[in-house]
gemmi code that builds the backbone of each chain (N, CA, C; Angstrom):
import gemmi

chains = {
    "A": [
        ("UNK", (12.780, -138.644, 240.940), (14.164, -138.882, 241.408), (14.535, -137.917, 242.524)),
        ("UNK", (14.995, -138.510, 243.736), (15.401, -137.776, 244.438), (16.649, -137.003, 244.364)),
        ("UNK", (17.545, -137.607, 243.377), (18.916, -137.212, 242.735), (19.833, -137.381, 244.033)),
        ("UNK", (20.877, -136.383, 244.615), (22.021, -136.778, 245.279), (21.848, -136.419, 246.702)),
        ("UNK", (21.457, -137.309, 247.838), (21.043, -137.042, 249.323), (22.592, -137.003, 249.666)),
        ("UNK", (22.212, -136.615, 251.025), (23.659, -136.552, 251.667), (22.836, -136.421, 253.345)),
        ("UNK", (23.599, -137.199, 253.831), (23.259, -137.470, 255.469), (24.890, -137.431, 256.504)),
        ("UNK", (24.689, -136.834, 257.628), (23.587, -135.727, 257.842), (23.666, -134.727, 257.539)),
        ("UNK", (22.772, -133.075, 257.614), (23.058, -132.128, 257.302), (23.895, -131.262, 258.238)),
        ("UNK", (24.356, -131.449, 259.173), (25.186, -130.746, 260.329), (25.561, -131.376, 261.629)),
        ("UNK", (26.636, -131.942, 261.659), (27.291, -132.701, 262.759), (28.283, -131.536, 263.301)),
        ("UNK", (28.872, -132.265, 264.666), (30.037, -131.224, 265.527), (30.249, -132.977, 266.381)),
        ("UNK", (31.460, -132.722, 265.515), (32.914, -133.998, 266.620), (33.335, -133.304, 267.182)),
        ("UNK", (33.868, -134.040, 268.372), (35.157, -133.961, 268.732), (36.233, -134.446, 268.244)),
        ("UNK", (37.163, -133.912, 268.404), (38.715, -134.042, 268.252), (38.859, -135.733, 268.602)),
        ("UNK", (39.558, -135.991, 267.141), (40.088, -137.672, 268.073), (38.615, -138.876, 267.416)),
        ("UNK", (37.173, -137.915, 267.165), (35.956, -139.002, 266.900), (36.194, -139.761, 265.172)),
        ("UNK", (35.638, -140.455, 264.868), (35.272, -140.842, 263.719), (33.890, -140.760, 263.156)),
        ("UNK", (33.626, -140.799, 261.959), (32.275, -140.913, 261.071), (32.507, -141.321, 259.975)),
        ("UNK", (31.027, -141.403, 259.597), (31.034, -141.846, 258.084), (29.717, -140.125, 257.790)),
        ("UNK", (30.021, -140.145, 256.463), (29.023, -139.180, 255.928), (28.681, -139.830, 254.829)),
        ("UNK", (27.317, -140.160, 254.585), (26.542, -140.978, 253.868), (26.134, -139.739, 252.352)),
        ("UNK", (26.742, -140.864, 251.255), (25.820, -140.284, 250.060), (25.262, -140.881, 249.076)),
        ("UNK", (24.005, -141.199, 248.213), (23.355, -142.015, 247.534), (22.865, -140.787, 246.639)),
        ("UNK", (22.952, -141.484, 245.705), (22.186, -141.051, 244.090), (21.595, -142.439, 243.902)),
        ("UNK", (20.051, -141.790, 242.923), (19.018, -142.399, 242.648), (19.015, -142.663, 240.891)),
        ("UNK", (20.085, -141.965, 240.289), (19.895, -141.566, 238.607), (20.647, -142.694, 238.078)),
        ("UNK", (21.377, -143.926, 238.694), (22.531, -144.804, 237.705), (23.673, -144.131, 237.417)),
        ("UNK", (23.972, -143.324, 238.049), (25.418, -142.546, 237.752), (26.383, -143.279, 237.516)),
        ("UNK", (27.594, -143.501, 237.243), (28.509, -144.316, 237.189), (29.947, -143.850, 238.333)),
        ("UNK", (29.876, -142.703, 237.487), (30.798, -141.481, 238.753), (30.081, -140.527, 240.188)),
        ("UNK", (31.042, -141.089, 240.811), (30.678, -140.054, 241.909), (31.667, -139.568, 242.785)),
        ("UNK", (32.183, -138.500, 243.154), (32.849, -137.727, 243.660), (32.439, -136.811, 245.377)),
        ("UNK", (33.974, -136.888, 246.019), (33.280, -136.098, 247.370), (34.488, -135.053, 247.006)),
        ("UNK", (33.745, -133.622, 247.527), (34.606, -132.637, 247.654), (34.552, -131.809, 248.710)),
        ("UNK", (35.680, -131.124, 249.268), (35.487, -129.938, 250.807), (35.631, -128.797, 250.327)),
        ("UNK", (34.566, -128.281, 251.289), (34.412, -126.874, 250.728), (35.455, -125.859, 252.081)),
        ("UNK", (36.219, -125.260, 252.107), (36.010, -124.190, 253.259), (35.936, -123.188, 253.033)),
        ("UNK", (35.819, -122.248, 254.282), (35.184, -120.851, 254.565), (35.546, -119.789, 253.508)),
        ("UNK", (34.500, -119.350, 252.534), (35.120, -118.230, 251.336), (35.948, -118.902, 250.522)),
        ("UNK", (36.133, -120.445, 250.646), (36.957, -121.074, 249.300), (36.049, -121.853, 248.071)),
        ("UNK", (36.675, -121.858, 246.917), (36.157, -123.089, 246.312), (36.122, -124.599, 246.700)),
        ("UNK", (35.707, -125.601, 246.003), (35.808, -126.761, 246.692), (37.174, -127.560, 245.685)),
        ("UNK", (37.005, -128.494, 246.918), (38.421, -129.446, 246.621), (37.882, -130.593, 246.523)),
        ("UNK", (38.602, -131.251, 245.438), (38.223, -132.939, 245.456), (39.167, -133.577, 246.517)),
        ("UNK", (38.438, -134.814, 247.131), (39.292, -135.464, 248.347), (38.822, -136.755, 247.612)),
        ("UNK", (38.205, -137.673, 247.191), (38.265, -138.930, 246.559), (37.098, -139.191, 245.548)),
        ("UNK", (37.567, -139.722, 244.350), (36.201, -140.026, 243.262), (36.277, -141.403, 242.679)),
        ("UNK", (34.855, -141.977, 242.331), (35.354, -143.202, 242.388), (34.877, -143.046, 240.700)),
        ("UNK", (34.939, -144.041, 239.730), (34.425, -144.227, 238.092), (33.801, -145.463, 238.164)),
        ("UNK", (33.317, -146.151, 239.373), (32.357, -147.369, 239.454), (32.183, -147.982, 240.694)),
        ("UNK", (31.247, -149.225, 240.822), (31.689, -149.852, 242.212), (33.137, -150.380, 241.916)),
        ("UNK", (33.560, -150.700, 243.198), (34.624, -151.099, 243.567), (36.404, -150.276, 242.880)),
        ("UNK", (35.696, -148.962, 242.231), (37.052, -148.271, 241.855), (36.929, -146.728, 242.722)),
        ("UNK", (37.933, -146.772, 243.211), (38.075, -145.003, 243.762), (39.763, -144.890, 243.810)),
        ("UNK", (39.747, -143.544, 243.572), (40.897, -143.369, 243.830), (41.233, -141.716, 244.350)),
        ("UNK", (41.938, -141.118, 245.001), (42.521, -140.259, 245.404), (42.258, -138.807, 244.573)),
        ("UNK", (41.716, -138.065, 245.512), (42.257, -136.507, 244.890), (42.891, -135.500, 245.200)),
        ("UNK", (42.816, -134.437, 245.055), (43.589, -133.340, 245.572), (44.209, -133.134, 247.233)),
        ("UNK", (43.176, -133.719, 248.018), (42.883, -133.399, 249.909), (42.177, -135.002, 249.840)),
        ("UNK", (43.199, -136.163, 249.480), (42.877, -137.262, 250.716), (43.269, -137.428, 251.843)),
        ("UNK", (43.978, -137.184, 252.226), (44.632, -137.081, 253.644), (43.500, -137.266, 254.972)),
        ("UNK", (43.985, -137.980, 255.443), (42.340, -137.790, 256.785), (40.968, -138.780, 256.268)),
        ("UNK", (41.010, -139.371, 255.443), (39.760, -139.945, 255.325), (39.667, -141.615, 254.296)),
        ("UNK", (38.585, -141.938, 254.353), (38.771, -142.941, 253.313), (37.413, -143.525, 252.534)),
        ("UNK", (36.997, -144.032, 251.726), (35.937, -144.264, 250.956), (35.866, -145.789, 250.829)),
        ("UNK", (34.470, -146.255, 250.042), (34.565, -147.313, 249.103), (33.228, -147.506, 248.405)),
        ("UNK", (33.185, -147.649, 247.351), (31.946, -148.016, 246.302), (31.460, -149.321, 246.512)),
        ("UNK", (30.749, -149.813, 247.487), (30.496, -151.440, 247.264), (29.160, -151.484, 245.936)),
        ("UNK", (28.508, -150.278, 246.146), (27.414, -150.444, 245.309), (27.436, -149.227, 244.281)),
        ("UNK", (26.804, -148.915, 243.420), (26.552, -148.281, 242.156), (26.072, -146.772, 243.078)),
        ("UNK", (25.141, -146.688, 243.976), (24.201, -145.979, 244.755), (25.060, -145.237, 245.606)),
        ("UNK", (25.831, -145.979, 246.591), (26.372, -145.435, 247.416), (27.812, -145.038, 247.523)),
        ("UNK", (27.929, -144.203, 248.322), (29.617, -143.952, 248.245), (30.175, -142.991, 249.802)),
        ("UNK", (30.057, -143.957, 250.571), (29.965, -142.974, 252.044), (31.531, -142.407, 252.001)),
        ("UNK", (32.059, -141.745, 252.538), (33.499, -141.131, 252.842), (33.150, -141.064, 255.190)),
        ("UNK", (34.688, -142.173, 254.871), (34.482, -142.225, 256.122), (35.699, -141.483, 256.903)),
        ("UNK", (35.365, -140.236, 258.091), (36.466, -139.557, 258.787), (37.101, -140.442, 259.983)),
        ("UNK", (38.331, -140.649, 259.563), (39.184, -141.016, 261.112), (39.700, -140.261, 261.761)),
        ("UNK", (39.820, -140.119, 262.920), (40.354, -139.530, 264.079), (40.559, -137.889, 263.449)),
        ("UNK", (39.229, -137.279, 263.765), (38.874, -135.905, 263.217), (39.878, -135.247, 263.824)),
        ("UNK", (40.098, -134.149, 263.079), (40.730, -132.941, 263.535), (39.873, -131.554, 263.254)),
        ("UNK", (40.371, -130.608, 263.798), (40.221, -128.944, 263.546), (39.879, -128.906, 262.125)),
        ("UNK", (41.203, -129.232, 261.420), (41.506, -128.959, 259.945), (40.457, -129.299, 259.279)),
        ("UNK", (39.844, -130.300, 259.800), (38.355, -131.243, 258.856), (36.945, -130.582, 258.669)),
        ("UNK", (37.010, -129.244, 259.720), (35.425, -128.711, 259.752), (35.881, -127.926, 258.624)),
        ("UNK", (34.777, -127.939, 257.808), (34.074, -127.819, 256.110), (32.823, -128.125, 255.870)),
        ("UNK", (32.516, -127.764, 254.920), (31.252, -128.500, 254.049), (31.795, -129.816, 253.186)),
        ("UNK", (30.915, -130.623, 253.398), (31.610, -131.641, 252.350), (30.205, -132.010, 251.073)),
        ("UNK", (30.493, -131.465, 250.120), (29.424, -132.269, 248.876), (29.738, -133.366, 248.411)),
        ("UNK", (29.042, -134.494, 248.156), (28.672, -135.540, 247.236), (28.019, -135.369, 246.082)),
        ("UNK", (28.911, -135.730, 244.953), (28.368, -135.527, 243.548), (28.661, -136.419, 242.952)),
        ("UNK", (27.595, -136.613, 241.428), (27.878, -137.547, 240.790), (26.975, -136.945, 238.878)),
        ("UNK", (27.788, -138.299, 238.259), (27.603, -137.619, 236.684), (27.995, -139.180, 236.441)),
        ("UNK", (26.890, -139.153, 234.437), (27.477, -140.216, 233.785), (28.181, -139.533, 232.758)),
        ("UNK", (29.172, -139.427, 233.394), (30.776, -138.541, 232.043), (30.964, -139.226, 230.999)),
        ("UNK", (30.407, -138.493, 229.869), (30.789, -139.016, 228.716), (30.856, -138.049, 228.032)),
        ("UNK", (31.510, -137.924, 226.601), (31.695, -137.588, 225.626), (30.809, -137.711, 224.441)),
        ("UNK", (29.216, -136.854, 224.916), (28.095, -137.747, 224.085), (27.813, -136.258, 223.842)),
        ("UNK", (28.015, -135.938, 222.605), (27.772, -134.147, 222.214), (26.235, -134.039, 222.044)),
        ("UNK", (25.629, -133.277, 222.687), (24.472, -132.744, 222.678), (23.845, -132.757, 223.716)),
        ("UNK", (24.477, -133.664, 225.029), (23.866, -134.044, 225.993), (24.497, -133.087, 227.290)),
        ("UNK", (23.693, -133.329, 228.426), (24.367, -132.106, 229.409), (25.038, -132.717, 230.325)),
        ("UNK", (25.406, -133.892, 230.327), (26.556, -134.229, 231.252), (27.330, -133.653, 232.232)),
        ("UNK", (26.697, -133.142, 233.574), (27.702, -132.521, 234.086), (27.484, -132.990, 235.532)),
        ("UNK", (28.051, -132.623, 236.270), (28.259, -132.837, 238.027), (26.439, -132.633, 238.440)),
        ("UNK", (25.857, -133.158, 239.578), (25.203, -133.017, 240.058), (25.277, -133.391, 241.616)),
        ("UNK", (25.105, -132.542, 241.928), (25.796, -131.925, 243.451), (24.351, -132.265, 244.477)),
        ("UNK", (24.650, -132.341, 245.862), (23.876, -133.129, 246.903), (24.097, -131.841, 247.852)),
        ("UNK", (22.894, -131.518, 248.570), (22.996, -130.510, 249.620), (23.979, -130.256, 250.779)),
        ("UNK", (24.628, -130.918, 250.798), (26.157, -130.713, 251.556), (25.697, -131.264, 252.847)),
        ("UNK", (27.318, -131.381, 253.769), (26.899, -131.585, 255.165), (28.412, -130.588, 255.400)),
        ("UNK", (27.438, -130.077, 256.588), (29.010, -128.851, 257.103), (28.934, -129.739, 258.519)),
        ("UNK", (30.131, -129.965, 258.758), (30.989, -130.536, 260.092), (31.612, -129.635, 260.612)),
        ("UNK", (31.574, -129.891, 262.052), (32.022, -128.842, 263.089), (33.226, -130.107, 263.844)),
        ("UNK", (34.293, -129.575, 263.874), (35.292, -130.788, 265.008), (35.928, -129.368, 265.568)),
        ("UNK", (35.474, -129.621, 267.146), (36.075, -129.405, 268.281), (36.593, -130.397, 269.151)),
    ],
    "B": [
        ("UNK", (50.138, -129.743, 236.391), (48.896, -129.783, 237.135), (48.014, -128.556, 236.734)),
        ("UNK", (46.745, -129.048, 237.163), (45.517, -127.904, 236.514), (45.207, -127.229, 237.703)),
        ("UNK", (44.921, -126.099, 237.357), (44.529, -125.310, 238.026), (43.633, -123.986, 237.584)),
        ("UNK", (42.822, -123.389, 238.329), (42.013, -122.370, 237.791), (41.980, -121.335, 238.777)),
        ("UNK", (42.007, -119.898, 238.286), (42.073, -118.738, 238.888), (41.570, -117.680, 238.527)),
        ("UNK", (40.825, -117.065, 239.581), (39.450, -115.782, 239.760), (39.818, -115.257, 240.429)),
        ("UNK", (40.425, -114.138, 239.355), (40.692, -112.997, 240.320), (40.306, -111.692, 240.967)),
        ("UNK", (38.925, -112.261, 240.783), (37.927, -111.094, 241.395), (37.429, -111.779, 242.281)),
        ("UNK", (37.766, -111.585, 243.783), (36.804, -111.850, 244.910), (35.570, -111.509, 245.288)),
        ("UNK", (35.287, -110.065, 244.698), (34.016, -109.753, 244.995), (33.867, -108.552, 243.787)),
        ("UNK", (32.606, -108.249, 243.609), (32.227, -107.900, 242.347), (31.309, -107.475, 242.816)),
        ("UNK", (30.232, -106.463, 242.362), (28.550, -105.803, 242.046), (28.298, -104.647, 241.128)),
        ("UNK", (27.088, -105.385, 241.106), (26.521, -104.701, 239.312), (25.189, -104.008, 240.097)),
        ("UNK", (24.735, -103.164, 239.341), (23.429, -102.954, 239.726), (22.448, -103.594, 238.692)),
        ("UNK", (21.034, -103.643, 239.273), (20.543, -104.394, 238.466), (19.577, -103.958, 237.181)),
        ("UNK", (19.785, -105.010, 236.228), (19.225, -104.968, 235.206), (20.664, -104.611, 234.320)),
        ("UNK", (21.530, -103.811, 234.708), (23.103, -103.857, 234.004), (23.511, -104.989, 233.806)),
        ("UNK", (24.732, -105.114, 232.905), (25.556, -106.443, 232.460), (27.011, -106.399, 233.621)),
        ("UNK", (27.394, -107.508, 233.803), (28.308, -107.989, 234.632), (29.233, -109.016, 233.882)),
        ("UNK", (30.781, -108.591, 234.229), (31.659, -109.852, 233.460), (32.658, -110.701, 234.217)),
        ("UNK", (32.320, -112.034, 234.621), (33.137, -112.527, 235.138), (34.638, -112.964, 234.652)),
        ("UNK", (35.734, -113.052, 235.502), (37.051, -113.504, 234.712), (37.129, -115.134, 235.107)),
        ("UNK", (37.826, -116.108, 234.520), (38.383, -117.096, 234.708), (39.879, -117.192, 233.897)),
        ("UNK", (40.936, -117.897, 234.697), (41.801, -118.642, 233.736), (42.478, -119.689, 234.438)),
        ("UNK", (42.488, -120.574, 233.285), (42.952, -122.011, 233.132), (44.043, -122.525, 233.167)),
        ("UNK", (44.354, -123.240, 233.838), (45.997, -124.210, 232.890), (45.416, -125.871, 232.962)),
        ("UNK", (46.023, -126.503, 232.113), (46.059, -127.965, 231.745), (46.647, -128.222, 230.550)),
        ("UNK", (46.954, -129.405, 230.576), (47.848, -130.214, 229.872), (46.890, -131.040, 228.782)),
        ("UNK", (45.843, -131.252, 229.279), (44.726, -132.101, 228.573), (44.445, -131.008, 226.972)),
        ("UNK", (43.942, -132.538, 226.314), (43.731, -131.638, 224.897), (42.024, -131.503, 225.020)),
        ("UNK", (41.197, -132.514, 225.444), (40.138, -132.419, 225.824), (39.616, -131.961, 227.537)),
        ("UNK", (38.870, -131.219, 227.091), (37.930, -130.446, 228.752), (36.962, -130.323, 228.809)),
        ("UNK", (36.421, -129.773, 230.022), (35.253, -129.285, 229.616), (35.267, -127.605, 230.792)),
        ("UNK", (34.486, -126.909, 230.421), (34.977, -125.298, 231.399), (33.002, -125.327, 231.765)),
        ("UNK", (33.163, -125.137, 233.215), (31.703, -124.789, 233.571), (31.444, -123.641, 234.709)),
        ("UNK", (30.593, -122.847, 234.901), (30.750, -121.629, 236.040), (29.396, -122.610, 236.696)),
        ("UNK", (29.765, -122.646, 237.852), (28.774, -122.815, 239.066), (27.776, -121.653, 239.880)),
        ("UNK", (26.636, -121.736, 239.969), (26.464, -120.472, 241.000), (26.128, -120.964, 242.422)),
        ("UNK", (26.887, -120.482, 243.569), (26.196, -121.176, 244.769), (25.420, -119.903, 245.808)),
        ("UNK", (24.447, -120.046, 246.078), (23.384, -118.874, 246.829), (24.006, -119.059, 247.796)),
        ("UNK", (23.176, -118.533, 248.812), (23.293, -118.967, 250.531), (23.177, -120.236, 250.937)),
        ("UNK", (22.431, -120.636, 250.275), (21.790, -122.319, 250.712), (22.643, -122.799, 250.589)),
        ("UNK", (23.968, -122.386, 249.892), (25.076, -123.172, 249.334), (25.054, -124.740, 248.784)),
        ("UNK", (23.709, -124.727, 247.949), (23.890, -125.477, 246.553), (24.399, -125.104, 245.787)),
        ("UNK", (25.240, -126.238, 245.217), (25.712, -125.851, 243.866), (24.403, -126.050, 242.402)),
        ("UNK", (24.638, -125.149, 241.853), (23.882, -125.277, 240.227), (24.786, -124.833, 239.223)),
        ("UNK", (24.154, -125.788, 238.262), (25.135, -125.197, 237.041), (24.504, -124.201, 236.367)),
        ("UNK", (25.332, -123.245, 236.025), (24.844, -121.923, 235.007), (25.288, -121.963, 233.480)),
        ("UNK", (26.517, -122.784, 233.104), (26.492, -122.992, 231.925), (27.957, -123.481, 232.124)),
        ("UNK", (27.916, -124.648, 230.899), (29.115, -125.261, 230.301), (29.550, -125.126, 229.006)),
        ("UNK", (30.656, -125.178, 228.585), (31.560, -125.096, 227.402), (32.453, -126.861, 227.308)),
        ("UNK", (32.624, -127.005, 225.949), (33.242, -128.303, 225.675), (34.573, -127.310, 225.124)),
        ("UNK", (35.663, -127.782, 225.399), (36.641, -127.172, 224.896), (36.978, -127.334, 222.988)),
        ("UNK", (36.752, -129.061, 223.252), (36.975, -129.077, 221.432), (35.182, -127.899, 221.036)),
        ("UNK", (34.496, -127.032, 221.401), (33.864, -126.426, 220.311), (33.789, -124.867, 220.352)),
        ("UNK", (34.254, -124.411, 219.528), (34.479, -123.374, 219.079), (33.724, -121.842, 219.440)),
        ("UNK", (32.343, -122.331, 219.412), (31.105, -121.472, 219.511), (30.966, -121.599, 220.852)),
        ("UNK", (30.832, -120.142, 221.157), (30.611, -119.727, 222.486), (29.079, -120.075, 223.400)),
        ("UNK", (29.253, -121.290, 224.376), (28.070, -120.931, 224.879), (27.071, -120.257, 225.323)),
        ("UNK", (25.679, -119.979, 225.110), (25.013, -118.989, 226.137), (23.641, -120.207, 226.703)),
        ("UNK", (23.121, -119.203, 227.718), (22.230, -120.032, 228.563), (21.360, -119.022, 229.154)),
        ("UNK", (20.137, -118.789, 228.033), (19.266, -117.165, 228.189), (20.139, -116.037, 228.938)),
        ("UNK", (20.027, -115.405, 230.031), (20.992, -114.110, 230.389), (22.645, -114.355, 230.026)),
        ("UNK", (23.182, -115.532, 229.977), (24.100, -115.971, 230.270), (25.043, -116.633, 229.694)),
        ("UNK", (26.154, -116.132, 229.060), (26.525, -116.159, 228.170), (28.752, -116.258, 228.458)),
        ("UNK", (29.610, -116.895, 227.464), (30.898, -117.208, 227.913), (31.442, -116.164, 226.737)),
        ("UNK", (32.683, -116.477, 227.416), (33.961, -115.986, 226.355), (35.087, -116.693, 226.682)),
        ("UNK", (35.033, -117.711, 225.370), (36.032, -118.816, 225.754), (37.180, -118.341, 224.355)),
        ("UNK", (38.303, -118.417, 225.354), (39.282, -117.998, 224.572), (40.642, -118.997, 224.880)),
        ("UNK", (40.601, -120.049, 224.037), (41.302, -121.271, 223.880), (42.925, -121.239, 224.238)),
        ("UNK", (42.990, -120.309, 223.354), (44.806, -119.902, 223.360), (45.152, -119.290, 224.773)),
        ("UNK", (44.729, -118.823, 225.334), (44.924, -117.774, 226.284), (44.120, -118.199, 227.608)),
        ("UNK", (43.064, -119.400, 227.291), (43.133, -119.992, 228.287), (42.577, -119.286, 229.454)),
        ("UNK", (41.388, -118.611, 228.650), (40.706, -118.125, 229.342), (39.043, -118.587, 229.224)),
        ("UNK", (37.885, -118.126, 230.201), (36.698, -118.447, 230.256), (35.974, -117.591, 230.755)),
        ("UNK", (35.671, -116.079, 230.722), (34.843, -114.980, 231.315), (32.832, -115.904, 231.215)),
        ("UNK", (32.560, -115.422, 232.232), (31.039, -115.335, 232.171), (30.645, -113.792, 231.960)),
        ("UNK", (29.325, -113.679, 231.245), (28.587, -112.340, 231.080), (27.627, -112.759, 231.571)),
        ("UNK", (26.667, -112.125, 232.480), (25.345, -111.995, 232.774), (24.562, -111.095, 232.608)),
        ("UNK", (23.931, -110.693, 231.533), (23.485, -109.448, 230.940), (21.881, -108.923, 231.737)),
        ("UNK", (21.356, -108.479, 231.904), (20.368, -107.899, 232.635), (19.757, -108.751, 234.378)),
        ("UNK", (21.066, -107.918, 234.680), (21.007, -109.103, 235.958), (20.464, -108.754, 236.819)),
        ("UNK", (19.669, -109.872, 237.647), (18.613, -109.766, 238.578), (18.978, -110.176, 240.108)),
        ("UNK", (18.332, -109.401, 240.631), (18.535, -109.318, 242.645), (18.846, -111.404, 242.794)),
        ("UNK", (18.087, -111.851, 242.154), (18.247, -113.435, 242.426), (20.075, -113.865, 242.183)),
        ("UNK", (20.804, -113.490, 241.094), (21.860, -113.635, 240.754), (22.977, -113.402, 241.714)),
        ("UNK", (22.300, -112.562, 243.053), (23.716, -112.590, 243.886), (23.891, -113.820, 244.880)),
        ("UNK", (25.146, -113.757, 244.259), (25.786, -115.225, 244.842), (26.988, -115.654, 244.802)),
        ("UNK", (27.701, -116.661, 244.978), (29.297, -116.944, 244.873), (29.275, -117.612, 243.253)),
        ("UNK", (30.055, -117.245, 242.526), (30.045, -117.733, 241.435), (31.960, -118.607, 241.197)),
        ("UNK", (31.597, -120.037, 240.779), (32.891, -120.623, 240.768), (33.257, -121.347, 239.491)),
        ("UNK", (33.756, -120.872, 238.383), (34.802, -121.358, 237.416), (35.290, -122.684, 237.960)),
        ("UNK", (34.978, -123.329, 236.816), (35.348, -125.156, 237.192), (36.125, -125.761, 235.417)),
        ("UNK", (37.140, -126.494, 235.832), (37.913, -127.154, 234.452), (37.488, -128.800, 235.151)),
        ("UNK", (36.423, -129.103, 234.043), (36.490, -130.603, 234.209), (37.085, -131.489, 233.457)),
        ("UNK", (37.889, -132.722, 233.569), (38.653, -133.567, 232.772), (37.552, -134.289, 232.194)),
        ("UNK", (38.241, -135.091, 230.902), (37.266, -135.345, 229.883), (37.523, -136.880, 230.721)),
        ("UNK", (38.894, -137.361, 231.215), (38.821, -139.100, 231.119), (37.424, -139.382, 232.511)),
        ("UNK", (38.106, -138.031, 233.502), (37.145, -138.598, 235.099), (35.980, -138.191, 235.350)),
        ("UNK", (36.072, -137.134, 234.822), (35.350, -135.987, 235.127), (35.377, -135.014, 236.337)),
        ("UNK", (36.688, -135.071, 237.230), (37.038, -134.524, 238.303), (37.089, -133.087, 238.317)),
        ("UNK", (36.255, -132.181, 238.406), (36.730, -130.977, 238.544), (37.580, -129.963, 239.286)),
        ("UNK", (37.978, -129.151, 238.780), (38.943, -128.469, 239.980), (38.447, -127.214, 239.676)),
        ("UNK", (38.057, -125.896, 240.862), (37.799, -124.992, 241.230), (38.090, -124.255, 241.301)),
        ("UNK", (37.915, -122.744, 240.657), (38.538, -121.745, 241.305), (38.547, -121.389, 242.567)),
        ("UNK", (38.619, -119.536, 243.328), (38.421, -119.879, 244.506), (37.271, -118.900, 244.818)),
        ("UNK", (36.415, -118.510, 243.380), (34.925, -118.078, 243.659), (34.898, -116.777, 243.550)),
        ("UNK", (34.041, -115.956, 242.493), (33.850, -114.464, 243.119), (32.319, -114.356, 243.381)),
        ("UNK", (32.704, -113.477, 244.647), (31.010, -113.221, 245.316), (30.025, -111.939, 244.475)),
        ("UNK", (29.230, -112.072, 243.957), (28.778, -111.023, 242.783), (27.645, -110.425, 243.984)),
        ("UNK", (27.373, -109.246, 244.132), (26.422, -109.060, 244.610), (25.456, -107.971, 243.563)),
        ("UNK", (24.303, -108.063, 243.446), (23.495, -107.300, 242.500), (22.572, -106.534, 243.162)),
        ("UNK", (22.781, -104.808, 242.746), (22.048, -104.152, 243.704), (21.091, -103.485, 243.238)),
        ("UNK", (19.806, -103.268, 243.900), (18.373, -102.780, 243.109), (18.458, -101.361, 242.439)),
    ],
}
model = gemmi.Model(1)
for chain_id, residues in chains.items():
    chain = gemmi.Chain(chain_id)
    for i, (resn, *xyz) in enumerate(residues, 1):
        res = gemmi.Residue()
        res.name, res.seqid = resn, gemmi.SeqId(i, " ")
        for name, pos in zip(("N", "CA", "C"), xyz):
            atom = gemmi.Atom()
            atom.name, atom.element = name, gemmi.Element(name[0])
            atom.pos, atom.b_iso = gemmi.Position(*pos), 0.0
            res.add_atom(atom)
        chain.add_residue(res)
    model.add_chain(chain)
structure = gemmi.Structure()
structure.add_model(model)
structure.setup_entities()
């Protein structure tokens, strides 16, 4: 298993560009989550979805938008970048359950740090 | 709203000594789950150990070990004979039981010196 890719590993927009930042898990996850990291902070959730075709909003949606068409994928796409947007962004995913004995937890994808000038 | 807070930004132990991290919590939820992250340079995240809130008994994970204190809503990490590999950003996480969305502290940087 390759577990949680994330493409690409280091972009630089400009001000005003758009993207998508690509993420796929290989494990059947059900959940998957994007979060921003910035400089010396913890990370923030910005949208998580609990299947295809469900996502909804987290802490820092503002600026961006998602969609689950498939089980695998879950790109988060940037509109009209700003300053505010350069971060790291991780893609993660977990099958969350309530199954005692098991290790259920986040499994996190090598990040992509964005640069917008 | 939940939230989590570390109030040690930066921290160092020397090594092979024990080290204690702080966390504390708020939420409304009766079910959680409390996990410390470690992220290196590479800035992957890994997990170092989780706690279920409904259980009582304190997790450990060989060096690595909690102090979960329910009422008070707290979650310290111990790392007992700690090694040059261990320095890193370490981040306190409260995950919800329905989403599993976690929310973050804002990290203390441990550094471990020979």
């Amino acid at each position: 298993n390759a577990g949680v890719t994330q493409t690409p590993k280091f972009r630089i927009l400009k001000i005003g560009q758009s993207m998508t930042l690509q993420c796929t898990q290989d494990m059947n996850h059900n959940y998957m989550y994007w979060y921003r990291q910035d400089p010396g902070m913890g990370l923030k959730l910005i949208y998580y979805s609990v299947g295809a075709g469900i996502t909804d909003k987290g802490e820092v949606p503002n600026g961006y938008n998602v969609s689950r068409s498939t089980t695998e994928d879950f790109p988060l796409r940037l509109e009209l970048a700003a300053p505010s947007q350069t971060s790291v962004y991780f893609c993660a995913s977990t099958t969350w359950g309530l199954f005692e004995g098991t290790q259920e937890t986040q499994y996190f994808g090598p990040g992509t740090r964005l640069l917008v000038l | 709203a939940q939230t989590v807070t570390q109030s040690q930004p930066e921290m160092s132990v020397q090594e092979a000594e024990t080290v204690t991290l702080s966390c504390t919590y708020d939420t409304s939820e009766n079910n959680y789950y409390l996990f410390w992250y470690k992220q290196p340079p590479s800035r992957q995240m890994i997990l170092v150990i989780r706690q279920e809130a409904y259980k009582q008994q304190n997790a450990t994970e060989n060096r690595f070990s909690v102090n979960f204190q329910k009422a008070a809503k707290s979650f310290s990490l111990k790392i007992s004979d700690s090694q040059l590999g261990d320095t890193a950003m370490y981040f306190c996480a409260l995950g919800s039981s329905n989403t599993g969305k976690l929310i973050f502290g804002q990290g203390t940087t441990l550094q471990v010196k020979p």
